[in-house]
C-alpha positions in Angstrom: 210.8 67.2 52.7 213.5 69.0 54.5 213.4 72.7 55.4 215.8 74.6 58.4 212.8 75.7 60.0 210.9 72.7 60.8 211.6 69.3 62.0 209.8 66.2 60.8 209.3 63.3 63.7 208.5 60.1 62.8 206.9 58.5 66.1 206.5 55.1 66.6 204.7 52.9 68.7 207.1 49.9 70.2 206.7 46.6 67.9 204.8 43.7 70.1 205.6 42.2 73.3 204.1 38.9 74.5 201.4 40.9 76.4 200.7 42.9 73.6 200.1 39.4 71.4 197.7 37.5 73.9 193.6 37.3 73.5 192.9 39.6 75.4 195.4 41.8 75.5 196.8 42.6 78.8 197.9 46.1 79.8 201.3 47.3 80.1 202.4 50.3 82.0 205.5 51.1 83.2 205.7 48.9 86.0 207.0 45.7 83.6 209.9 45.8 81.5 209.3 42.7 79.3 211.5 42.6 76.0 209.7 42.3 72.8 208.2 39.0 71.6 209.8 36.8 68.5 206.8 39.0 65.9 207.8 42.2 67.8 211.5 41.6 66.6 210.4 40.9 63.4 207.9 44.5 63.0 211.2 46.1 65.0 213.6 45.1 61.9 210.6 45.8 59.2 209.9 49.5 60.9 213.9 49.5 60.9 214.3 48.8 57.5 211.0 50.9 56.2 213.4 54.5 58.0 217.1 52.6 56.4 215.6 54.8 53.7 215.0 57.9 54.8 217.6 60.6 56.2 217.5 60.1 60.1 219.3 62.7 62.2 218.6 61.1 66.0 216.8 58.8 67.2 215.1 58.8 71.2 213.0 56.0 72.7 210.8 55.7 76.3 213.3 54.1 78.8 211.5 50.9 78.7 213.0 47.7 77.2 210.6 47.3 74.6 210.4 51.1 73.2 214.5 50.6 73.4 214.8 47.5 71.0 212.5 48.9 68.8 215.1 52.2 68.8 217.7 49.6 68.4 216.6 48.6 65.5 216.2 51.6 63.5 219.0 53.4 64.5 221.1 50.6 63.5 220.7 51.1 60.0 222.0 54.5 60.1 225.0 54.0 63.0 223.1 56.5 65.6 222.7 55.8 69.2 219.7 56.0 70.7 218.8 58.9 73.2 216.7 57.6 76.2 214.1 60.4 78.3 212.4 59.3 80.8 209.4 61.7 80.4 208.2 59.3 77.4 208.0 56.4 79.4 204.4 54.4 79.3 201.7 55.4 81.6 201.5 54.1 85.5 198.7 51.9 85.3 199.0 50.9 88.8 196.9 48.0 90.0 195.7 47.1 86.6 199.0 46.1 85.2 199.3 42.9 84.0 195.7 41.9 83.5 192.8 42.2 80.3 189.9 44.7 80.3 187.7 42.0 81.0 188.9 41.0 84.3 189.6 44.6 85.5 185.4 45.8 84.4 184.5 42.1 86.5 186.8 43.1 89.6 186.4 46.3 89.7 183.7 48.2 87.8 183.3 51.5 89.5 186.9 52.3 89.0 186.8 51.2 85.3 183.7 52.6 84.5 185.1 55.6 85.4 188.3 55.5 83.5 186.3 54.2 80.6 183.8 57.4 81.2 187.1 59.9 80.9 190.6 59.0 81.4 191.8 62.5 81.7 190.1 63.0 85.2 190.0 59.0 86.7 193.4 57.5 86.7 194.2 54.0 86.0 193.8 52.6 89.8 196.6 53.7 91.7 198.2 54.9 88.6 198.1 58.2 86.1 195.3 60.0 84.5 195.9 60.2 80.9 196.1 64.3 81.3 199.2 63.4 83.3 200.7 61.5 80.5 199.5 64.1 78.1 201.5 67.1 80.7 204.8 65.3 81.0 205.3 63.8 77.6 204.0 66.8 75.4 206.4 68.7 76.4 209.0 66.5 75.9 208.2 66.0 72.7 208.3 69.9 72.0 211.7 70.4 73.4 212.9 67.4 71.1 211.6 69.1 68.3 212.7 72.6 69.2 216.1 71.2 69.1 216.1 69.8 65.9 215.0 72.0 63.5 215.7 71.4 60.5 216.5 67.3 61.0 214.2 64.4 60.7 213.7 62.2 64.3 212.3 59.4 65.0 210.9 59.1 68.9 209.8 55.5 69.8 207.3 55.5 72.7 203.7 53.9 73.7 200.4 53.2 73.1 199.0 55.7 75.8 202.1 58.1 75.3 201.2 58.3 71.7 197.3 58.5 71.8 197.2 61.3 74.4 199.7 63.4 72.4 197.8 62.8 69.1 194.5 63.3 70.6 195.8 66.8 71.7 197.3 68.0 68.5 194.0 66.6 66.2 191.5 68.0 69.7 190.1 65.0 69.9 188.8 64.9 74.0 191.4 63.2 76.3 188.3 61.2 77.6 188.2 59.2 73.6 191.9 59.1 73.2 191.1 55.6 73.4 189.9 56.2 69.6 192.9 57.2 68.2 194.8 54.2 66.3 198.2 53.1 67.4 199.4 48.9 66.6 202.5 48.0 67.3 205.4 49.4 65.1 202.9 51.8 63.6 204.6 55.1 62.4 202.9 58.7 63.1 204.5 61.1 60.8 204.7 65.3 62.4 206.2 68.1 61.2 206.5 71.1 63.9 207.4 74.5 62.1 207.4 78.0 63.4 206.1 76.8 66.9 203.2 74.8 65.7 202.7 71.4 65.0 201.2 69.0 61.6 199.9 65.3 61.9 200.8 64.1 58.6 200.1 60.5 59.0 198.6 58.2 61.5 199.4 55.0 62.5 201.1 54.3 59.0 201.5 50.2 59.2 201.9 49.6 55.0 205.7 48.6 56.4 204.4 45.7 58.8 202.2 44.3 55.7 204.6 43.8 53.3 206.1 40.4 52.3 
């Protein structure tokens, strides 16, 4: 799986934080920097151990705390540093962080009916449309790749980071990006080659399972 034209990125969603494990969830932009919780260590060292076995050439992460401990981990295995760029940092969901889908549709429905309706045009309230993910970390995942041709990366980012790329390279609509699968420490698999770019796998999680 290795060719000097084309360079396969593995990109992974961070492994859990404590927001990520409660009933409801509760959202999680970029405004909090929690670390990851004691199971999000745990899918950190699995995903870490899954890549040990696979040649890794560099590895970048989302500035945030919880995208960087997941980076940690895999990139300890092969003695890399991790490369931190801002432009994959989760989306601003403004007034919304902190709290469950619930509460947000009872306190304030027209604005979550209308994010709910299409993402890409209503923002999170006082935050960032999805589109606006989508048109700063696209291309910052192109330029990553355009520099490593012929390596393999691995790029740890977020749930919304992740979906809105995905849903752009598969053309699923921005406004159901919300349909695209991505768990904690789930591992997308692309290969970008002669300016175009391959979703090989989605949301792989057979790493997280195992005992």
């Amino acid at each position: 799986m290795s060719s000097n034209d084309a360079c396969w990125l593995y990109l992974v969603r961070h492994a859990a934080t404590a927001n990520n494990l409660k009933r409801p969830p509760r959202l999680q932009g970029r405004r909090c920097d929690p670390g990851l919780s004691d199971q999000g260590l745990e899918e950190a060292a699995r995903t870490g151990a899954f890549l040990a076995g696979v040649r890794i050439d560099r590895v970048c992460s989302s500035p945030l705390l919880r995208a960087r401990q997941t980076a940690e981990a895999i990139a300890g295995p092969h003695r890399l540093p991790v490369h931190v760029v801002e432009d994959l940092t989760e989306a601003d969901v403004g007034a919304w962080e902190g709290r469950a889908w619930d509460e947000i549709e009872r306190d304030d429905p027209e604005a979550y009916h209308a994010f709910m309706a299409d993402a890409s045009v209503h923002p999170y309230r006082d935050g960032e449309t999805v589109r606006g993910v989508l048109d700063r970390a696209g291309p910052a995942l192109e330029r990553l790749a355009a520099e490593n041709l012929g390596r393999r990366i691995v790029v740890v980012a977020h749930n919304v980071v992740n979906r809105a790329y995905l849903s752009h390279l598969l053309g699923i609509p921005l406004a159901r990006f919300r349909s695209v699968p991505q768990d904690n420490g789930g591992v997308n698999l692309l290969r970008f080659r002669q300016g175009r770019c391959e979703v090989v796998t989605i949301n792989g999680l057979f790493h997280l399972d195992a005992e």
